[in-house]
C-alpha positions as a printed Julia matrix, in Angstrom:
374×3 Matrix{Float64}:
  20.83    4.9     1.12
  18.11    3.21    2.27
  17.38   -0.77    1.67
  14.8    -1.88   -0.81
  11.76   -2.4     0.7
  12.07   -6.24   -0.28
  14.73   -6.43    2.28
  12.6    -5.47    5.32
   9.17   -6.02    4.09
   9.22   -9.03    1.68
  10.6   -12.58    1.25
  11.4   -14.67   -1.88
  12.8   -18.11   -3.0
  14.73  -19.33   -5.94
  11.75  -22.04   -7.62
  14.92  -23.33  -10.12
  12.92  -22.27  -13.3
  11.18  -19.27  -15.04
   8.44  -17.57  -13.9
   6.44  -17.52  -16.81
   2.77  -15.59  -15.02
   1.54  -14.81  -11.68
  -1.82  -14.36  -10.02
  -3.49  -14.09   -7.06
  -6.84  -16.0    -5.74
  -9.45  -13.64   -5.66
  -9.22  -13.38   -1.31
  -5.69  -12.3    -1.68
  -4.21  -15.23    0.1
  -2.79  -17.29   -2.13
  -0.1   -15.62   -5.33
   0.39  -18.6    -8.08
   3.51  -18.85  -10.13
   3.39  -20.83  -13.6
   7.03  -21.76  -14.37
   8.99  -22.97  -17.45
   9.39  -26.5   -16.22
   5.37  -27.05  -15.94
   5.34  -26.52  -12.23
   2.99  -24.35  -10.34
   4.05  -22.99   -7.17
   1.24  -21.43   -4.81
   3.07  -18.81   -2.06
   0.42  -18.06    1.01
   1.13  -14.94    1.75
  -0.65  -15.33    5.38
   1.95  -14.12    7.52
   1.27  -13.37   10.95
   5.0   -13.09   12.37
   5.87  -11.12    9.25
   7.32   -7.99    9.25
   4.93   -5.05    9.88
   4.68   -1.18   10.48
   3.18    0.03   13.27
   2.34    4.05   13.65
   3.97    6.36   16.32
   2.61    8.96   18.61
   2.7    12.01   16.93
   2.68   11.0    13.07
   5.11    8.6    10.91
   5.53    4.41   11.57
   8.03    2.32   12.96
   9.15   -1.18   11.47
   8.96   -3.95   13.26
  10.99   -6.97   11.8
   9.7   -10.43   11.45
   9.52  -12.48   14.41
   9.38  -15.98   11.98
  10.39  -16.4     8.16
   7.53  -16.84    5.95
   5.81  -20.32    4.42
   7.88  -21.93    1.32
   5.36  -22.49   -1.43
   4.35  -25.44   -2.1
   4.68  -26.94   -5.67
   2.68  -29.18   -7.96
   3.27  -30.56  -11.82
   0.75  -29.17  -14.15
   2.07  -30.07  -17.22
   4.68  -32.42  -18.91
   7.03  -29.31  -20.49
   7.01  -25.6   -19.78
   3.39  -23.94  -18.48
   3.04  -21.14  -20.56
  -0.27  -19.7   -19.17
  -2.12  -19.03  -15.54
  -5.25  -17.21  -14.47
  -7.17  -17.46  -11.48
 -10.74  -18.99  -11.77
 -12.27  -16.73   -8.78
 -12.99  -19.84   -6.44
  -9.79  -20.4    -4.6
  -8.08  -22.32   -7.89
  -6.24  -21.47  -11.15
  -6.17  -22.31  -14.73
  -2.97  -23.37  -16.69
  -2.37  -24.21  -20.2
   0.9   -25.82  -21.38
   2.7   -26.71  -24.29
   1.85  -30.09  -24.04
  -1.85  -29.31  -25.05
  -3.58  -29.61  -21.88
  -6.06  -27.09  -19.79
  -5.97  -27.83  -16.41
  -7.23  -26.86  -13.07
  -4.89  -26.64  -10.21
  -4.98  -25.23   -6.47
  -3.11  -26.07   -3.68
  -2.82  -29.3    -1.64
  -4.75  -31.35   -4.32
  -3.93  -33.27   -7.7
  -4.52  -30.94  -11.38
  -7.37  -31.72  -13.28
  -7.78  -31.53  -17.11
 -10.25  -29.51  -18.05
  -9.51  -29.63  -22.06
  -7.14  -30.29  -24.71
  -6.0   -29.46  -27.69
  -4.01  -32.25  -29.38
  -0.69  -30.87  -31.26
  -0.73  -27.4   -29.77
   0.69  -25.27  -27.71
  -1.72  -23.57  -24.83
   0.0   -20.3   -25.03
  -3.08  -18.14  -23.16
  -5.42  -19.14  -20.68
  -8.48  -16.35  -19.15
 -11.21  -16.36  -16.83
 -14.38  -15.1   -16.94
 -16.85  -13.81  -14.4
 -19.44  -15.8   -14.94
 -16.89  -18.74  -14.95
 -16.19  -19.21  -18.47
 -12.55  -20.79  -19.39
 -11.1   -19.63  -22.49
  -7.62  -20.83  -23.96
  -5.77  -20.75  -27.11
  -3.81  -23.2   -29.39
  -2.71  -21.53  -32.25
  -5.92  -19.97  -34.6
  -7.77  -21.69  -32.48
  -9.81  -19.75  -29.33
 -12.28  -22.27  -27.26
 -14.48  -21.04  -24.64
 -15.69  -23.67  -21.95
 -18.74  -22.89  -20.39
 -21.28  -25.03  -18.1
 -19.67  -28.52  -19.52
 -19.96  -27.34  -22.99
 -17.33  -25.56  -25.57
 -17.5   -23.21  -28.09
 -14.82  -22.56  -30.56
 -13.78  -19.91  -33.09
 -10.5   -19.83  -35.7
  -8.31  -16.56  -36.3
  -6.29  -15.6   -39.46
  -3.7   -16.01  -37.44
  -2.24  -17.59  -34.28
  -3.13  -16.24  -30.64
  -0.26  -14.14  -28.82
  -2.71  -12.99  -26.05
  -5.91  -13.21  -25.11
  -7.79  -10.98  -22.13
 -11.34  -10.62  -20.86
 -13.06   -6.86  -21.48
 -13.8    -6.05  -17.27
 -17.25   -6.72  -17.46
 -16.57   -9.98  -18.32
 -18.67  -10.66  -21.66
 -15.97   -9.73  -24.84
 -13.06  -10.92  -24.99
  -9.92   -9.34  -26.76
  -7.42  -11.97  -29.0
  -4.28  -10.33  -29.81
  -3.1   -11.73  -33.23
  -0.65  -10.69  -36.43
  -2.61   -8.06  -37.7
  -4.93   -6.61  -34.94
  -7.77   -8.05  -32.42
 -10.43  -10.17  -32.75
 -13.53   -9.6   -30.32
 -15.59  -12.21  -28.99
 -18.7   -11.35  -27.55
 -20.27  -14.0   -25.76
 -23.49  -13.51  -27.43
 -22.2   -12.47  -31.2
 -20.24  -13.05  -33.88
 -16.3   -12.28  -33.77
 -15.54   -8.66  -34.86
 -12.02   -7.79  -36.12
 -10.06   -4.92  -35.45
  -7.14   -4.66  -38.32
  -3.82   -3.24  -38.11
  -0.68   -4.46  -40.17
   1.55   -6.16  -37.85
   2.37   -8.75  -35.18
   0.23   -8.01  -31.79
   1.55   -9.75  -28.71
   0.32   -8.12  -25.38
  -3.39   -6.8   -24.87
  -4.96   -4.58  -22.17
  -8.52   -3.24  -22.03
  -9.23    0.31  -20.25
 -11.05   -0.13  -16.89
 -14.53    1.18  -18.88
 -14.14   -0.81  -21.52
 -14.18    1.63  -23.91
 -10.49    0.92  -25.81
  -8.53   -2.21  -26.23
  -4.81   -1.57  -26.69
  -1.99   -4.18  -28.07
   1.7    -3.93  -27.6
   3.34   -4.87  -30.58
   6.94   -6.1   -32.27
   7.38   -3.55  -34.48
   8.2    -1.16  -31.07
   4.77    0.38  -30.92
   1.53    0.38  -29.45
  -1.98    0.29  -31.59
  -5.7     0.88  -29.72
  -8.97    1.1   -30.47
 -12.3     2.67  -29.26
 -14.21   -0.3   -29.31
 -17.49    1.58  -29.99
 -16.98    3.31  -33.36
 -13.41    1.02  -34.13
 -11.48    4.54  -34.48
  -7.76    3.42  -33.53
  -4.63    5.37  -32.56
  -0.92    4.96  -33.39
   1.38    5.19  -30.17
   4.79    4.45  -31.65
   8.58    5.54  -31.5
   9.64    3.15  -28.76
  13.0     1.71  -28.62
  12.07   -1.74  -27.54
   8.85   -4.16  -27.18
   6.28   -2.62  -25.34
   4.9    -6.24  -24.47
   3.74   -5.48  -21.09
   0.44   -2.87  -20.22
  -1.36   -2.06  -17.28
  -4.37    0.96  -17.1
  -4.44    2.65  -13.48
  -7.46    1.79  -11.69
  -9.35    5.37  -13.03
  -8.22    4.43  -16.53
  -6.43    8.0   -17.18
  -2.81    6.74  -17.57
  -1.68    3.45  -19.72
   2.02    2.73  -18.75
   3.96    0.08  -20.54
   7.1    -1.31  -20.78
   9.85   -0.74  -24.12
  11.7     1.78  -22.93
  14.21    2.92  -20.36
  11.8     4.44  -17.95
   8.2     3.45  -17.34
   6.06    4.96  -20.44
   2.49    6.56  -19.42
  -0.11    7.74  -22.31
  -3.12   10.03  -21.46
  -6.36    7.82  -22.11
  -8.29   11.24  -20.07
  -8.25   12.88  -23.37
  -7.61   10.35  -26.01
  -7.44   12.47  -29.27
  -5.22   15.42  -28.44
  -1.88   15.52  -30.22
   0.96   15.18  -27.17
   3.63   12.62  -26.6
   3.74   10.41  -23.89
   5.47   10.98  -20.78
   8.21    8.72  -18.9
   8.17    8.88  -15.49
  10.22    7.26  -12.15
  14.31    6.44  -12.78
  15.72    6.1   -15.97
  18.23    3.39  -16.07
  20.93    1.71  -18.52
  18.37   -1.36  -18.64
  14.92   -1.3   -19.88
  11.75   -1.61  -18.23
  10.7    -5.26  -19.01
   7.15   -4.84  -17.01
   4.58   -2.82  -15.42
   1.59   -3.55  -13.03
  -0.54   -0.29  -12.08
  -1.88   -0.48   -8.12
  -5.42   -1.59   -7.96
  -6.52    1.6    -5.67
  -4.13    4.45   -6.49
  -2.25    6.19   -9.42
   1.12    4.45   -8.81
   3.46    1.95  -11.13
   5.47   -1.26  -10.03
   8.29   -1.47  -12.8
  10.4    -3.97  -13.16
  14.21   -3.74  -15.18
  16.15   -5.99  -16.99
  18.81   -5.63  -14.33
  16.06   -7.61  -11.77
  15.58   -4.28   -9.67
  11.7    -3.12   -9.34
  10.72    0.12   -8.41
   7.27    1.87   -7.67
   6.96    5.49   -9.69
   3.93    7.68  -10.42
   2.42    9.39  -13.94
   4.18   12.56  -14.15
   7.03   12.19  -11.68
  10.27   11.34  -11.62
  10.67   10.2    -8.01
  10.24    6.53   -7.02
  10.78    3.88   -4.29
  13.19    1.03   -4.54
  11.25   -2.21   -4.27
  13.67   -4.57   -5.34
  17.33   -4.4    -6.21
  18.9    -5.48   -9.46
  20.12   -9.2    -9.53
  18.31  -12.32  -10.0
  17.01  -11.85  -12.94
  14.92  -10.11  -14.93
  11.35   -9.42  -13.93
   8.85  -11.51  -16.04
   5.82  -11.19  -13.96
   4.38   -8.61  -11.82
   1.59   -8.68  -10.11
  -0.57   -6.43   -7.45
  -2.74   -8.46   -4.76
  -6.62   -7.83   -4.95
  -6.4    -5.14   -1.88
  -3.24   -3.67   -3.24
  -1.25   -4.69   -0.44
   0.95   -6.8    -1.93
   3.67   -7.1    -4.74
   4.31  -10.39   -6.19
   7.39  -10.83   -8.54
   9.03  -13.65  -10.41
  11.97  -13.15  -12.64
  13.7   -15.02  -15.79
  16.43  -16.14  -13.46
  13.43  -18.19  -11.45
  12.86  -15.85   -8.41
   9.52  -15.86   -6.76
   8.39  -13.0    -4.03
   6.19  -10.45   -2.18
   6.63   -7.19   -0.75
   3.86   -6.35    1.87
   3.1    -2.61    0.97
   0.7    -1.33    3.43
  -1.21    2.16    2.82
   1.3     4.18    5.07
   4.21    3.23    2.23
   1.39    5.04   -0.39
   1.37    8.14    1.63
   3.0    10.53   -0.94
   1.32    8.45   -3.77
  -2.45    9.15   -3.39
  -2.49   12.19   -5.64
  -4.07   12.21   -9.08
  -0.95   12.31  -11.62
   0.52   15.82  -12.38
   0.27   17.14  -16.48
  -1.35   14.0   -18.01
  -0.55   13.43  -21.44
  -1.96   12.08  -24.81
  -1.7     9.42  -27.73
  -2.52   10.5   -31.27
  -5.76    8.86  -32.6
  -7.57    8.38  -36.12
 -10.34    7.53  -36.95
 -10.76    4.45  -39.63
């Protein structure tokens, strides 16, 4: 059996805490880890005596190991307690928020700076926008910094998650019973469903927000018209989402194998489809490839695999141990997996395009969520 690809194409290091979040400067460079301690590690993932395929005469590629181990990360203290947020800002820095009430600004080789607080609360989300807007939430309470001044609006109910619509102007607040959207130039419009929202994900378009929630079960809306659609009958928390980059497939996490729901024909009355290796331990989270249909899944066991819509075949990333994955994320180019797990394991795979070869192809027999209209 072959090695996961970790083993020949990655690196990691044990950071001694949770990885809470993970994300990547906007270049690519730099992966960020927020941990449950309040530290922040930043992993450059420049490495030019890293291990690397190179192709051969007459088809196929060779490995060639490294010739030097990678860079440690280096570490700073964002907050006094655990750092329960991170987002990257766009300009080479990142965004925490912590439970000590704090916003703050952090990048490598130079001291955090607060950007806000919010006395007696917990910063549970951060996001940024494109137009460099910082919004964070403290319980009911969702502030938006903008150009040195802050606007603020209260929920019925305390933020789980918060994430910017991809054009950058609404944003989506997951709450007990539904979504509130925030458009930067309107009121804030509610989207109601009974029940506790934690995890939100907007379709590349725009067009639907979806919310993973604790009563095993998914809930979305068209964002035009508000009609919403039921995706239900997991066995666990589907608390982590991801859209592939030509929004046709959402796969999630709450079951034994990576769950994908057709969003190409929203409407029609199918069940969703698992896809890559079922295993005794559930998927705990999903990132979809920035470029082409294909799934990083991560297991409570701490393996990580990469599967496609539609297929039960799949590449072993990572084994199990260390962990369960908290945090997966895809570089900007899509040539790197970053991972963190519970256990406080931080890494990246380098997955160049050759490793995609058998994954380019659009996703075979799509399939469907059930939708209403309210």
């Amino acid at each position: 059996m072959n090695p996961p690809l970790l083993d020949v194409l990655g690196t990691q290091w044990d950071m001694k805490a949770p990885v809470v979040s993970i994300s990547w400067s906007h270049d690519g460079r730099t992966a960020a880890c927020a941990m449950g301690d309040g530290r922040v590690a930043f992993a450059d993932v420049r490495w030019p005596q890293g291990p690397r395929l190179e192709a051969r005469r007459g088809g196929g590629a060779s490995l060639v190991p490294a010739d030097a181990p990678a860079v440690a990360p280096t570490v700073v203290t964002a907050h006094a307690g655990s750092c329960h947020a991170l987002a990257s800002d766009g300009d080479g820095s990142f965004v925490t928020g912590g439970d000590d009430g704090r916003v703050m600004r952090v990048r490598p080789g130079a001291e955090p700076e607060e950007l806000a607080r919010m006395q007696g609360l917990w910063i549970d989300a951060v996001a940024c926008g494109r137009s460099g807007d910082v919004v964070y939430a403290g319980g009911k309470r969702v502030a938006r910094l903008r150009h040195g001044g802050t606007d603020e609006i209260e929920l019925p109910a305390s933020a789980t998650a918060i994430a910017f619509c991809p054009d950058g102007r609404t944003l989506g607040v997951a709450h007990s019973g539904g979504v509130t959207l925030w458009h930067e130039a309107a009121l804030p419009r509610r989207l109601a469903w009974p029940g506790y929202h934690r995890a939100i994900a907007w379709s590349p378009d725009g067009r639907y927000v979806v919310t993973g929630m604790q009563e095993n079960a998914l809930h979305g809306w068209r964002v035009q018209d508000g009609g919403d659609m039921e995706m239900a009958g997991y066995p666990g928390q589907p608390l982590s989402l991801a859209f592939t980059p030509d929004g046709t497939q959402l796969a999630t996490s709450g079951a034994l194998r990576p769950v994908c729901w057709d969003f190409a024909r929203p409407g029609a009355s199918q069940a969703p489809r698992e896809c890559g290796i079922q295993s005794k331990a559930p998927v705990t989270s999903v990132a979809c490839h920035p470029r082409y249909p294909v799934i990083a899944a991560g297991y409570h066991s701490g393996a990580v695999t990469l599967c496609q819509p539609g297929s039960d075949s799949f590449l072993l990333l990572k084994g199990a141990g260390g962990g369960a994955p908290s945090a997966l994320a895809w570089s900007p180019d899509g040539e790197r997996l970053a991972f963190g797990t519970q256990d406080g394991w931080l890494g990246w795979i380098e997955l160049p395009d050759p490793v995609f070869s058998h994954h380019r192809s659009a996703a075979a027999r799509p399939t469907s969520e059930k939708e209403r209209s309210t």
